[in-house]
C-alpha positions as CSV (number, residue, x, y, z in Angstrom):
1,X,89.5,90.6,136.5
2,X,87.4,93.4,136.2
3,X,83.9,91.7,137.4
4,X,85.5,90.2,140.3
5,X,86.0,94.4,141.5
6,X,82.1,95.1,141.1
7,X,81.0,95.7,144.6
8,X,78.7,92.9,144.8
9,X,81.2,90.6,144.3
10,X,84.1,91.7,145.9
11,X,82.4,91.4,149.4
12,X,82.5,87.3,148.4
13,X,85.8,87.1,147.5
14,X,87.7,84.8,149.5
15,X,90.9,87.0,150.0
16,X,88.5,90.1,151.1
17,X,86.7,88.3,153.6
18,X,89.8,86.3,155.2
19,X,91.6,90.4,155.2
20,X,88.8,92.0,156.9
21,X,89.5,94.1,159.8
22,X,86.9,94.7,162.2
23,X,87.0,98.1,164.7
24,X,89.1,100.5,161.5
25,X,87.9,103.6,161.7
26,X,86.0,105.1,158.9
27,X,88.5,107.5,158.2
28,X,91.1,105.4,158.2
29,X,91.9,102.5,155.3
30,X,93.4,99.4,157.0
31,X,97.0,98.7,155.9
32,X,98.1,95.5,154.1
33,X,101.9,94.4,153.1
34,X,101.4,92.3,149.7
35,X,105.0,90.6,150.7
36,X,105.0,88.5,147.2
37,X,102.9,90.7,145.1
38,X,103.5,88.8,141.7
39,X,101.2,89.8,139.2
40,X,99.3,92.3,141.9
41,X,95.5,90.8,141.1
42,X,95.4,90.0,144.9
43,X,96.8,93.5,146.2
44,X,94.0,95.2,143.7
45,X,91.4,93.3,145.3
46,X,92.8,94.2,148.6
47,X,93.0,97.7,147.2
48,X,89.4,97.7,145.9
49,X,88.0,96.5,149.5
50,X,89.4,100.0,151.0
51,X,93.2,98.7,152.1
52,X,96.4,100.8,151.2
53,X,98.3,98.1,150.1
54,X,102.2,97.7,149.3
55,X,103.5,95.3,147.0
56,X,106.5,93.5,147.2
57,X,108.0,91.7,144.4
58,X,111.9,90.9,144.5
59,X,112.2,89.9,140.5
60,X,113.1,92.8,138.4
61,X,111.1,91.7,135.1
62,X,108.1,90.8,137.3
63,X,108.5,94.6,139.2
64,X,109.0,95.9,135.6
65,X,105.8,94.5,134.2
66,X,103.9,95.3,137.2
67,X,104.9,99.0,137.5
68,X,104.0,99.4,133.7
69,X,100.7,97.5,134.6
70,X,99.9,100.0,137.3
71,X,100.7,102.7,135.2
72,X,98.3,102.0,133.2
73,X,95.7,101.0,135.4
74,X,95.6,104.5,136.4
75,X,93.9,105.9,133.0
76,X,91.1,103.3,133.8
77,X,88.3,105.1,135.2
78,X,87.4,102.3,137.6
79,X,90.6,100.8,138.8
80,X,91.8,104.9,139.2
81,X,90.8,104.9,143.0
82,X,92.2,101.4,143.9
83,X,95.4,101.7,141.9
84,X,96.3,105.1,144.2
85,X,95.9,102.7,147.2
86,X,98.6,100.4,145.8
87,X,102.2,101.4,146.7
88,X,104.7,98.9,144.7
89,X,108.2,98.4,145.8
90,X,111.2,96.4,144.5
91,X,112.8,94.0,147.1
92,X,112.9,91.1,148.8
93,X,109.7,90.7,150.9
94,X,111.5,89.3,154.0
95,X,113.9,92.6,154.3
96,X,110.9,95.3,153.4
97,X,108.9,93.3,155.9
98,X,111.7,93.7,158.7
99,X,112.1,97.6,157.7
100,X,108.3,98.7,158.3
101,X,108.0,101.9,160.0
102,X,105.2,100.9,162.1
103,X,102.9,97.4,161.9
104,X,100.1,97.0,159.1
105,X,96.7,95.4,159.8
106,X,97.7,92.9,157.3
107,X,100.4,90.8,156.0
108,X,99.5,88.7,153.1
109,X,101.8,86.0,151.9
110,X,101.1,84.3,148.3
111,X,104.4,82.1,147.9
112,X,104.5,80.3,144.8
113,X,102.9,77.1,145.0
114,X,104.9,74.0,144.7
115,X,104.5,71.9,141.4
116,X,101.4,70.6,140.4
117,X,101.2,66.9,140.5
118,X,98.2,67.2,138.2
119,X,98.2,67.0,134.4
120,X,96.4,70.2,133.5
121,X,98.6,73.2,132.5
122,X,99.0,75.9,135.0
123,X,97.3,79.4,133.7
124,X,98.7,81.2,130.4
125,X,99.0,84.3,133.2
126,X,101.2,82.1,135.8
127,X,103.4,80.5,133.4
128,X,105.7,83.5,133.1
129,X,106.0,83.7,136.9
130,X,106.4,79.8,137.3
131,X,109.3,80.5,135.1
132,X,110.8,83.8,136.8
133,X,110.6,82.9,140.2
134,X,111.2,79.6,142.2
135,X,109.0,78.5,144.6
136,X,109.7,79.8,148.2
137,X,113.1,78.3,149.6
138,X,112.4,79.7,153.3
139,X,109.3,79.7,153.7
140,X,109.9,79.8,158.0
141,X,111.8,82.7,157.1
142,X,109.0,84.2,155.5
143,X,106.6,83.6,157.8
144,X,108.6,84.3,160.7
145,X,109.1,87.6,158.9
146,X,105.7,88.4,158.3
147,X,104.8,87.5,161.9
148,X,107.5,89.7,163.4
149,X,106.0,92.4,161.2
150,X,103.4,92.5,164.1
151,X,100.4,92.9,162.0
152,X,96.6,91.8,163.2
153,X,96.4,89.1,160.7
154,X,98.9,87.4,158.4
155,X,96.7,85.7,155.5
156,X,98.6,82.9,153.2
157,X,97.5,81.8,150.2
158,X,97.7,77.9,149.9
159,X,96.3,75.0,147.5
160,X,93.1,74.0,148.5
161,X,95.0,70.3,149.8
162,X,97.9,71.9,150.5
163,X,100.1,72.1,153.6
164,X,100.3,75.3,155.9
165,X,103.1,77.6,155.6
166,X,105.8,76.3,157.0
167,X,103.4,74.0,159.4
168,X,102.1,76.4,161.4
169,X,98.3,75.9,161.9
170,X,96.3,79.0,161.1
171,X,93.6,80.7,163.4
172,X,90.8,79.5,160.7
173,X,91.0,78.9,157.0
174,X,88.6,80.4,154.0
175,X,88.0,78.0,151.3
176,X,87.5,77.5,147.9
177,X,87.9,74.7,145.5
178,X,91.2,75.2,144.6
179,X,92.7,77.5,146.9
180,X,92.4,78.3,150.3
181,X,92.9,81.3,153.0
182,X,94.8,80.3,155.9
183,X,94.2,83.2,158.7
184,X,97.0,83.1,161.8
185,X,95.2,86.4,163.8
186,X,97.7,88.3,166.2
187,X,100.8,86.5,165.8
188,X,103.8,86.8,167.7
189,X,107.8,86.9,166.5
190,X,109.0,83.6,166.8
191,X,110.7,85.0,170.3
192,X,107.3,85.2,171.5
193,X,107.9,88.9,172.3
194,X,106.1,91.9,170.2
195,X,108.5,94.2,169.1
């Protein structure tokens, strides 16, 4: 993970170029809600690139693992600054999403992916979530959550061939070989109506 955060590679990461924010002040580090923070490898890049970024992660032995993680994160002299930027909270993603005191930039959605139809074994590092946690049951809830969250962009992780979340067609899509960014920019509640 650790040479993906060197600053000449980080600017070419997928997730990092489908977060961007364009017009945040100097001064100010864009916001992002990690609403199914998992393992937290996406909210550090996030965290690297400049974001304060809260993680959300509803499983208690995932949020146990992950705290300790972070914990020690922060006695590495390089992930020090990033890991200050990284807020981690215990709950469900659709409820802290709703309870926001005021909008983030971003909202960034990695809902577990559905099972692989392929014969090659999922990572040694997924295999412990793919056992904790189901895939997502609601994912319109989810997204309807994230929207109604106001942010400027929600980003969802996807497979590469996958289908959009909940079949809502993004603004544009990043993509990689396996995995892809899909990027809805301004969206609205499902009322239509900002809150």
């Amino acid at each position: 993970m650790l040479p993906r955060l060197r600053p000449d590679r980080l600017a070419r990461e997928l997730l990092v170029r489908a977060a961007k924010i364009r017009g945040t002040s100097i001064k100010e580090a864009p916001t992002a809600v990690d609403a199914t923070a998992g393992l937290g490898e996406d909210a550090l890049l996030l965290a690297t690139a400049g974001f304060e970024v809260t993680l959300v992660e509803r499983d208690p032995t995932i949020f146990a693992l992950l705290a300790d993680a972070l914990d020690r994160a922060e006695r590495v002299d390089t992930l020090a600054g990033p890991v200050a930027r990284m807020h981690l909270v215990q709950g469900d993603g659709l409820q802290v999403l709703a309870s926001l005191p005021e909008p983030p930039d971003v909202v960034y959605l990695d809902p577990m992916f559905p099972a692989r139809r392929k014969s090659a074994a999922v990572k040694k590092k997924f295999q412990l979530l793919h056992q904790l946690e189901a895939p997502c049951a609601d994912q319109e809830g989810l997204l309807a959550a994230a929207c109604a969250a106001v942010p400027r962009k929600v980003v969802i992780k996807r497979p590469a061939k996958g289908e959009p979340l909940a079949g809502r067609r993004p603004s544009y899509v990043i993509r990689g070989k396996s995995v892809r960014y899909d990027v809805i920019v301004a969206p609205l509640p499902p009322d239509g109506v900002p809150s």
